[in-house]
N, C-alpha and C positions, 0 to 999 in steps of 0.2 A: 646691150645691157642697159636697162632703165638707172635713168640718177636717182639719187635717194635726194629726198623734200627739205628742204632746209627746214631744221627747230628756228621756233621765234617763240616767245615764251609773254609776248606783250600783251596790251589789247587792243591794240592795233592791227587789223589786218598788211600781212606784207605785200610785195608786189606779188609774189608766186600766188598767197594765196586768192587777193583779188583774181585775179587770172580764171583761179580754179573756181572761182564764184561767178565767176562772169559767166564760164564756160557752161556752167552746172543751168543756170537758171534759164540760158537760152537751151536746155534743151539735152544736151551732150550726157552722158554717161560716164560714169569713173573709166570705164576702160579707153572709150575715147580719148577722154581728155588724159588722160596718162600715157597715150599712144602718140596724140599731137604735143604734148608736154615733156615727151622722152621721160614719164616718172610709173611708177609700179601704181595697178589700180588700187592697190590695198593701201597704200600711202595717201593714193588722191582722198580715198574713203575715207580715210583717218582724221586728214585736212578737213573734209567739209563736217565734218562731228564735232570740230573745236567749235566751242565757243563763239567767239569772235568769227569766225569764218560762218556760223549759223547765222548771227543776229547781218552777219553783211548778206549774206544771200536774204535772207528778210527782207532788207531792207532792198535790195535788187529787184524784188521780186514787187513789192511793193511799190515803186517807183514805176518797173513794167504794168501795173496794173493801171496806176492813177494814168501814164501816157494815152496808155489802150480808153480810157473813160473820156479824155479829153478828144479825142479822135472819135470818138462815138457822138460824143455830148454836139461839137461842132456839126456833123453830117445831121445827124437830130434835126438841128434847128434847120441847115440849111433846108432836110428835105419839110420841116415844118412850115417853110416859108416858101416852100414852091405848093403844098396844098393853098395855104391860104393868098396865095397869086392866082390859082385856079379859082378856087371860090367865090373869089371878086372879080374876078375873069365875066365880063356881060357876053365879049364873042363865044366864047368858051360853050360846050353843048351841056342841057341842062343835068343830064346824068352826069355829066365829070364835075359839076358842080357842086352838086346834092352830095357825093360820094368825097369829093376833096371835105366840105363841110362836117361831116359825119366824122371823117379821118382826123379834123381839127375837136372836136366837139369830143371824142372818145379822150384823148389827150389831154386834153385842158379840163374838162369836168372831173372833179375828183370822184372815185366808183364810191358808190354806198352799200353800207351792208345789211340786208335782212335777215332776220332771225326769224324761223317761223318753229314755235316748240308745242304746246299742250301734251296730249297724249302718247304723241309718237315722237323720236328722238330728234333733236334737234337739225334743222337742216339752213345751211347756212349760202343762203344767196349773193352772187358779190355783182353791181350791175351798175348803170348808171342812168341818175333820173335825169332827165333835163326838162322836166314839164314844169318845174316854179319858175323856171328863167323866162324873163319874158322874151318876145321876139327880138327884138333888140338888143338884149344882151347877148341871144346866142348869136346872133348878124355879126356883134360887134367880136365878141370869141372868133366867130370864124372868119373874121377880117372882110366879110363882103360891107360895101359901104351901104348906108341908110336908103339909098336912095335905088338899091341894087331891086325893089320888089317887094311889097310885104303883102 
């Protein structure tokens, strides 16, 4: 026979309901977690509706997101800085160069936007110019050094 949820009436989440917040946000289900919790689904239900038990699963949830961006953000760079180790790369063969560069150049230039309108409806280009840069800026973006060939 399932327990019945303790009331708590505060704004505090309690232990049980963290629990039921925790459980909810990684994934689980009310009948789950009221199965692992020994409590009735319709209770667990009840729980994640309160108030307080919403704004903590928010913020759980939130938390699980900023982590996952930090984990993302890190591999980014890492693999950002293995193209541009390739690119500076002079043993390195010239297509894995040209194509590391591109891969740095696509990333770091900001895209621009074209509008092309008159007669017929708007059509809206998103692409990236890199013809004002001069050689050496884009050398120096894609981390090959000065002396790598111009």
């Amino acid at each position: 026979m399932p327990r019945r949820a303790a009331v708590d009436h505060g704004d505090t989440p309690n232990e049980n309901e963290r629990e039921i917040a925790r459980r909810f946000v990684e994934g689980q289900t009310t009948r789950q977690i009221g199965r692992e919790m020994q409590l009735d689904h319709g209770s667990v239900a009840r729980i994640i509706r309160r108030d307080r038990v919403t704004r903590l699963v928010t913020e759980l949830q939130e938390e699980a997101v900023d982590a996952l961006k930090r984990r993302f953000a890190a591999a980014a760079a890492e693999a950002f800085d293995v193209l541009r180790e390739i690119a500076g790369d002079r043993e390195a063969p010239a297509a894995a160069r040209v194509s590391a560069a591109k891969e740095v150049l696509v990333r770091v230039v900001p895209p621009r936007t074209a509008i092309e309108g008159g007669e017929r409806p708007v059509q809206v280009t998103v692409g990236r110019d890199l013809s004002m840069l001069p050689d050496a800026e884009l050398r120096r973006i894609a981390g090959i050094p000065d002396d790598a060939g111009a």
